[in-house]
C-alpha positions in Angstrom: 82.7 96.2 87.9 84.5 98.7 90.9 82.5 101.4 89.7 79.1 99.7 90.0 79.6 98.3 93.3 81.1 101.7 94.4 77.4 103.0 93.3 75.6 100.1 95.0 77.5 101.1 98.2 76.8 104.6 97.7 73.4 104.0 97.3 73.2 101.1 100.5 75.0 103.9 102.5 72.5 106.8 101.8 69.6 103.9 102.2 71.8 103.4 105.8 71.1 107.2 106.5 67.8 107.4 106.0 66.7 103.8 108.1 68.7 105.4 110.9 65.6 108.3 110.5 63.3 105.8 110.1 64.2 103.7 113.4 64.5 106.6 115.2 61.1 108.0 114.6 59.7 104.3 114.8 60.9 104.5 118.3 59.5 108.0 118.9 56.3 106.8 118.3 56.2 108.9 115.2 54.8 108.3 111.8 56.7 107.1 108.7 54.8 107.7 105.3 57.0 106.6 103.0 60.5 104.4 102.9 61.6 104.4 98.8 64.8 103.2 97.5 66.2 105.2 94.5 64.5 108.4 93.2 61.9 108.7 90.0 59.3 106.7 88.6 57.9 104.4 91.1 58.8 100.7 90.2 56.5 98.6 92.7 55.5 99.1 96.8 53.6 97.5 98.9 52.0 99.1 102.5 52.7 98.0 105.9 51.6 99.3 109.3 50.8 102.4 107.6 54.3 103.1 105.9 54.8 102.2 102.1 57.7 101.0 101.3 59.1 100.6 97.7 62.0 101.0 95.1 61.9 103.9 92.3 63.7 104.2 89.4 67.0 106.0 89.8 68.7 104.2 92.3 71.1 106.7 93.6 70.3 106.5 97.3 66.7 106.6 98.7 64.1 108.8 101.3 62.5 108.7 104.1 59.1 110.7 104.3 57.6 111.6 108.3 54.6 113.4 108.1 55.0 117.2 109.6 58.6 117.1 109.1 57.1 120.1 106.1 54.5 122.0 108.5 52.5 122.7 105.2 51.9 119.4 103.9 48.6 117.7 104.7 48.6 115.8 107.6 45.0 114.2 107.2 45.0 110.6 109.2 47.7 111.5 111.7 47.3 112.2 115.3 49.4 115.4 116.1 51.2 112.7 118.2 52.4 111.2 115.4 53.7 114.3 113.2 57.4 115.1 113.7 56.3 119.5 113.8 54.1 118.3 116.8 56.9 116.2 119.0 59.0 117.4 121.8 62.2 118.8 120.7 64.4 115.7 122.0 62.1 113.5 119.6 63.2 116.4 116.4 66.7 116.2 117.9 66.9 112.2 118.2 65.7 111.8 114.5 67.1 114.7 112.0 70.7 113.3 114.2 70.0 109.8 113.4 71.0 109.7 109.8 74.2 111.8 110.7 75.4 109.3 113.4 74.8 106.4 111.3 76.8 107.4 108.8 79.5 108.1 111.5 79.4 104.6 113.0 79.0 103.3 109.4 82.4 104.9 108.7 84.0 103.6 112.1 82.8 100.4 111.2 84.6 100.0 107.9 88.3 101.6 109.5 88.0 99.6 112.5 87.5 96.3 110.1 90.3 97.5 108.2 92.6 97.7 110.8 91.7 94.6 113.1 92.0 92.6 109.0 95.1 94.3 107.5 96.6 96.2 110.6 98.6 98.9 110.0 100.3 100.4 106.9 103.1 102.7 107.6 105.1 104.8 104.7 108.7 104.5 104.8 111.9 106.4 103.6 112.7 103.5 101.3 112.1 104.7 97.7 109.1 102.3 95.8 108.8 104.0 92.8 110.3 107.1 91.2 107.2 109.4 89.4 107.4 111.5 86.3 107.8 115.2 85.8 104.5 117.0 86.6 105.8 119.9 84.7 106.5 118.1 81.1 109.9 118.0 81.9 112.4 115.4 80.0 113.2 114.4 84.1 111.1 114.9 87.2 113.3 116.0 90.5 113.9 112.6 91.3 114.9 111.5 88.3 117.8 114.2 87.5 119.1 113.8 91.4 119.7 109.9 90.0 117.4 108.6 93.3 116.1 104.6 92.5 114.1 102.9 94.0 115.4 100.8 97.2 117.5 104.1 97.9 115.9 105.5 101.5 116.1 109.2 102.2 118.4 110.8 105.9 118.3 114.0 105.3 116.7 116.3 103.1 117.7 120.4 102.5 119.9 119.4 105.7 117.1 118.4 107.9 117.1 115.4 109.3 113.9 113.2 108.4 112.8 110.1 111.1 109.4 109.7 108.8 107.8 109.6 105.4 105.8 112.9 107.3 108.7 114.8 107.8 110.2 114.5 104.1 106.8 115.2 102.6 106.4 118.4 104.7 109.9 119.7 103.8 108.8 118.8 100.3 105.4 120.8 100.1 107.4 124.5 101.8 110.0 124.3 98.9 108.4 124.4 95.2 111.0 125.3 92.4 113.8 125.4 95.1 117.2 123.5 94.7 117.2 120.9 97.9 120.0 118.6 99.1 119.4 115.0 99.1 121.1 112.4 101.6 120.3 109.1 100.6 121.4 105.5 101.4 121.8 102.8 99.0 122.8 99.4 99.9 125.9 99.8 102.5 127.0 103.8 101.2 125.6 106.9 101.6 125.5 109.4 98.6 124.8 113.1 98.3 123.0 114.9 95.5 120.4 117.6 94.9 117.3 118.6 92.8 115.3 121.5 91.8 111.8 120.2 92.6 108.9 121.3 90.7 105.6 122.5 91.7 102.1 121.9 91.6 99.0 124.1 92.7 97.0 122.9 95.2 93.8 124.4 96.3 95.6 127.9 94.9 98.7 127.3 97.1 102.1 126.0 95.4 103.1 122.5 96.7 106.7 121.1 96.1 107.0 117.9 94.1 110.0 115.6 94.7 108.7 112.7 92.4 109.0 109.4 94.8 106.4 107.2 96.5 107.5 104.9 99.6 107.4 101.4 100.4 104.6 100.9 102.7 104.8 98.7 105.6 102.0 96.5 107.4 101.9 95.8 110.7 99.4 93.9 112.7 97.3 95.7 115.8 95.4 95.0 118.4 91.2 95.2 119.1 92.2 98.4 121.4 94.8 100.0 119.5 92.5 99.7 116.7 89.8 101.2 118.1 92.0 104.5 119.1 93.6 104.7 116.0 89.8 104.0 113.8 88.7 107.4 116.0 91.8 109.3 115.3 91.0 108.6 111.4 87.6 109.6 111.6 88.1 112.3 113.2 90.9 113.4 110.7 88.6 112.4 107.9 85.5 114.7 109.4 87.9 117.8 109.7 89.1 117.4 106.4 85.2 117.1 104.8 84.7 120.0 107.1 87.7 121.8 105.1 86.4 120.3 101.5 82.5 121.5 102.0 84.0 124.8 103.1 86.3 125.0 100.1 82.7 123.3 98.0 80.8 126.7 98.9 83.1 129.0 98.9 81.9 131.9 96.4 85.5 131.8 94.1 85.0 127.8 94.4 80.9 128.5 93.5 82.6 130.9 90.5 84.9 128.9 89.3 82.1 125.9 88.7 80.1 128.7 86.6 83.0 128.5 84.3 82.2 125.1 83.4 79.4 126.7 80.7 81.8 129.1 79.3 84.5 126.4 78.7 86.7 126.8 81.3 88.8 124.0 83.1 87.8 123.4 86.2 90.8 122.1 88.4 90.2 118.1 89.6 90.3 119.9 93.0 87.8 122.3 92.7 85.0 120.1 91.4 82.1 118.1 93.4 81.9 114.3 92.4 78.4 112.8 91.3 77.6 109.3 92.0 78.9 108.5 88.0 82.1 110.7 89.3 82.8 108.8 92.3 82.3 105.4 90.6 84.9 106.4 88.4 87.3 106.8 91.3 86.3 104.1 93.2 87.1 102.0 89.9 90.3 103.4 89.5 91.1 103.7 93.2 90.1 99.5 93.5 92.6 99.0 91.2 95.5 99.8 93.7 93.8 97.3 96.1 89.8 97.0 97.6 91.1 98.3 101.6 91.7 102.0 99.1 88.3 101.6 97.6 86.8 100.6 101.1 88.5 103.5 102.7 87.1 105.5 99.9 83.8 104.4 100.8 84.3 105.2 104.6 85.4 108.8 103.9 81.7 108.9 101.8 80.2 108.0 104.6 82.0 110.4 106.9 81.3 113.2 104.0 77.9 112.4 104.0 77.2 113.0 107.7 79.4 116.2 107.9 77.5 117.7 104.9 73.9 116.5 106.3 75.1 118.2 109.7 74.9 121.7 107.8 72.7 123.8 110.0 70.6 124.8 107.4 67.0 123.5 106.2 65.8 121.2 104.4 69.1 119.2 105.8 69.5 117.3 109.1 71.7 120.0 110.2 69.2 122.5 110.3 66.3 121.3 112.1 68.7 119.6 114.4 69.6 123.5 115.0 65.7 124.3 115.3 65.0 121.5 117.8 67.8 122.9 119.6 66.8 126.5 119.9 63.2 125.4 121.0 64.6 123.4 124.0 67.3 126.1 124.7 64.7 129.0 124.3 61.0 127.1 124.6 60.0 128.6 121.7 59.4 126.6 118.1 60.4 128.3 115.0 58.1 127.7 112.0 59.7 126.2 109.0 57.4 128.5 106.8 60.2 131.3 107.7 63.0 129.4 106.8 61.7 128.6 103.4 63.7 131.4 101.4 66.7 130.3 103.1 66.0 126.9 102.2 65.2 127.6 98.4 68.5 128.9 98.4 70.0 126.1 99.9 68.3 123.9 97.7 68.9 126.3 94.3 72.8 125.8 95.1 72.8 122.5 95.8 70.9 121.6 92.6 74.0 123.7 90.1 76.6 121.8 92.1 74.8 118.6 91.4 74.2 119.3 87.6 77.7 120.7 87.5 79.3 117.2 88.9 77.2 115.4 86.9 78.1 117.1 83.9 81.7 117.6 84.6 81.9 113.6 84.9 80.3 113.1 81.9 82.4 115.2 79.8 85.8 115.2 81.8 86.3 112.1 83.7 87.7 112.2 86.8 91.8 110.8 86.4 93.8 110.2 89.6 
């Protein structure tokens, strides 16, 4: 049931993206052909004020279709006023960034609801649970340095930690070393040590202590939440930024092309399909709907980083043309672009097969 409406939010947010195109070019004066839900075989439409509108058969997202927006289509029962090729540069700018800053205020939306309904949750130094080894080991780190839950963590390889922050940072610089462990538990304070393990992280060794922490809720205000709903977006855009780079990176693109010759491909190396992300959004829903809701914000914030590439056919790339043109007065035909984006498009498709085929035949655990 989390799965399917983690798809039917995927699909209302991508149907979200592309009404923001349609408004925008509504208000620009400029033609709208076509407004489909879903992909495929058409289901039913009907025509109004010269757009149709309908719902297809796939129903992972939907379209938006403005006449000159491909400067070789034909453009028969348009005025050039009404084609999107034909329209200032502000016009091209205001609607290939429309999509992109809907998805953005979509995604403040859902933190800022978050926070003003559940406040703020904080990780403490006070143990919740102790975790397995990683390393199929009879005891993780934790375990053999006798830690319980309750216990909460002073210092840590003789550093003094104030936060959950500062333990997990010391963690993550010190895989397979022996640390010292300050701990309180109930009125005493103990002293003990581990040898953590490690894990591999995008190719770099990470620590692994084995604890989680008990999180804390506290309640905020309209203007505190507000600050802190920017601060998270803004976290969550530079890490999508970080995640498409690490996406399209060639050894990333290489190690996906290993997928046909029976190679695992690491959880973190792998793109998500719609079936992919349902199955973590089931399995994230099950540790509480403000995860699967904070899920769904970082889609959205995801969605309008990787539209924001600056290359055709995506948003990101004719919002670069429109800019050159009103930077340089000069318009750049899309004809020349056209190997660029075949290549665009080329990768795109693999990665999309890839996801879809890796979530078919490895499910995605977390």
């Amino acid at each position: 049931m989390n799965g399917l409406l983690t798809i039917l939010m995927l699909t209302f947010f991508v149907v979200m993206h592309e009404a923001g195109h349609y408004f925008a070019a509504r208000y620009s004066k400029v033609a709208v052909s076509e407004f489909f839900v879903g992909f495929g075989p058409k289901i039913f439409s009907f025509k109004r004020n010269g757009t149709e509108y309908g719902l297809k058969g796939i129903p992972f997202g939907g379209y938006v279709k403005i006449p000159g927006m491909d400067e070789t289509e034909n453009t028969d029962g348009y005025e050039d006023n009404e084609l999107f090729h034909t329209s200032k540069w502000t016009t091209k700018f205001f609607i290939a960034s429309s999509g992109i800053i809907v998805n953005f205020l979509t995604a403040w939306i859902i933190i800022f609801a978050i926070f003003i309904t559940n406040g703020v949750t904080q990780p403490t130094l006070e143990i919740e649970t102790i975790g397995e080894s990683i390393n199929e080991q009879k005891l993780s780190p934790s375990q053999s340095a006798g830690l319980k839950p309750g216990d909460r963590i002073t210092y840590f390889n003789g550093q003094s930690v104030e936060t959950w922050e500062d333990l997990v940072k010391i963690i993550e610089i010190n895989p397979g070393q022996e640390v010292s462990i300050r701990y309180v538990r109930g009125d005493s304070t103990y002293l003990t040590s581990a040898i953590l393990e490690s894990r591999n992280i995008n190719g770099s060794e990470i620590g692994y202590l084995g604890v989680s922490p008990v999180i804390e809720e506290n309640k905020v205000g309209i203007l505190t939440a507000g600050v802190l709903t920017s601060k998270l977006e803004l976290d969550m855009t530079v890490a999508a930024v970080e995640g498409i780079f690490t996406l399209l990176s060639p050894e990333n693109i290489k190690t996906l092309l290993g997928t046909y010759t029976g190679e695992a491909v690491p959880d973190e190396a792998r793109p998500l399909s719609p079936i992919g992300l349902a199955q973590a959004g089931s399995q994230i829903a099950d540790n509480g709907y403000i995860n699967l809701f904070s899920l769904l914000a970082f889609v959205n914030v995801f969605l309008a980083v990787f539209n924001a590439i600056p290359l055709i056919p995506l948003d990101g790339g004719r919002v670069l043309l429109s800019l050159i043109e009103g930077i340089t007065g000069k318009k750049i035909s899309d004809r020349k672009l056209y190997p660029v984006a075949a290549l665009v498009i080329f990768i795109f498709v693999f990665i999309g097969i890839t996801a879809f085929y890796l979530d078919i035949t490895q499910p995605i655990k977390l």
